[in-house]
N, C-alpha and C positions, 0 to 999 in steps of 0.2 A: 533573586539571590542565586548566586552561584558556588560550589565548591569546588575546590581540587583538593585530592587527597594524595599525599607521596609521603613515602619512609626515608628515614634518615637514621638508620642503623636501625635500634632498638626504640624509634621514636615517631610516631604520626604526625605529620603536618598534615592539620584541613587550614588549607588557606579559602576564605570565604570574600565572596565583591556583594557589592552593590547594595543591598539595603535585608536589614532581619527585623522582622516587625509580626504581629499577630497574621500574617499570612504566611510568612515564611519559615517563623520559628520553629512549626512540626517537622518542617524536614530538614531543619540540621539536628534539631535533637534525634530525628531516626537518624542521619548519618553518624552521629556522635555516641548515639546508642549500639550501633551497628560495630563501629568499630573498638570501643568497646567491648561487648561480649563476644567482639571475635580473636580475642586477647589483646589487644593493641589498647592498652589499659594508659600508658605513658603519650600524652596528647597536647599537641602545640594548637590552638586556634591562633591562626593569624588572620586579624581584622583590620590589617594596615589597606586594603582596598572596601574597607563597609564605609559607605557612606552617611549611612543612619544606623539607629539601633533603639529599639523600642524595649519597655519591659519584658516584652515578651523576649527577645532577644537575650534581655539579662538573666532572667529566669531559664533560658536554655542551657545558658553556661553554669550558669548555679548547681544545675542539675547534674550536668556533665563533669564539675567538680566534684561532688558527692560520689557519683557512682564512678568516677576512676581512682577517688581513693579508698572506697568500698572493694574495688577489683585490686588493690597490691600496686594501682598506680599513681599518677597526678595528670594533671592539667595544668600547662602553662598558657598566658595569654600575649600575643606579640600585639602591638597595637602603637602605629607614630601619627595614626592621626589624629589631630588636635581636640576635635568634637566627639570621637568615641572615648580618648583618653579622659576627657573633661568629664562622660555619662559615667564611665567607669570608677573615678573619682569621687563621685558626688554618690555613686550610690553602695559607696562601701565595700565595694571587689577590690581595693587593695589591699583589706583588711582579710579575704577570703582565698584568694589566690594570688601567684607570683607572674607579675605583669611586666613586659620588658619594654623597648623602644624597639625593637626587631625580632623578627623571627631567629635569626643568628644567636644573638642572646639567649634564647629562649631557648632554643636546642643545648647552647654549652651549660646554662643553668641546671642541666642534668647529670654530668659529669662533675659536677662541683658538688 
């Protein structure tokens, strides 16, 4: 797994590749944690390059949805591929957070 983190005004993109599974999920939860409690509480993950996603994975984000609206912020999720969209679906994250078809979206869904 990989991340890149970049600002977009008042807003973090961790854009995330390749695969979040019980090996990987410790460290994006510390990236997520991280940027978090270093104010950056308003957070895009973009999972339009994960190619897998395990529960461990889900429970990352779970987390990282809690504790940015525990911090005064949110977490948006960008996501257009097919099979993480499909896990995302099935396991009740659109009932939990605001999910778009792109990172673009997901940025303007702040301003709205």
């Amino acid at each position: 797994m990989k991340t890149e983190i970049t600002q977009e005004e008042h807003i973090t993109v961790v854009a995330v590749t390749e695969t979040v599974d019980a090996l990987t999920a410790p460290d994006l939860t510390r990236t997520l944690s991280q940027e978090i409690s270093g104010g950056h509480c308003n957070l895009v993950v973009d999972l339009t390059r994960v190619e897998f996603m395990s529960s461990a994975g889900l429970r990352t984000l779970l987390g990282a949805v809690k504790e940015s609206r525990t911090n005064g912020g949110d977490l948006r999720i960008a996501s257009m591929n097919p099979g993480i969209d499909k896990v995302l679906k099935m396991s009740g994250f659109y009932n939990v957070a605001k999910v778009f078809p792109s990172q673009a979206e997901a940025l303007t869904s702040f301003s709205s």
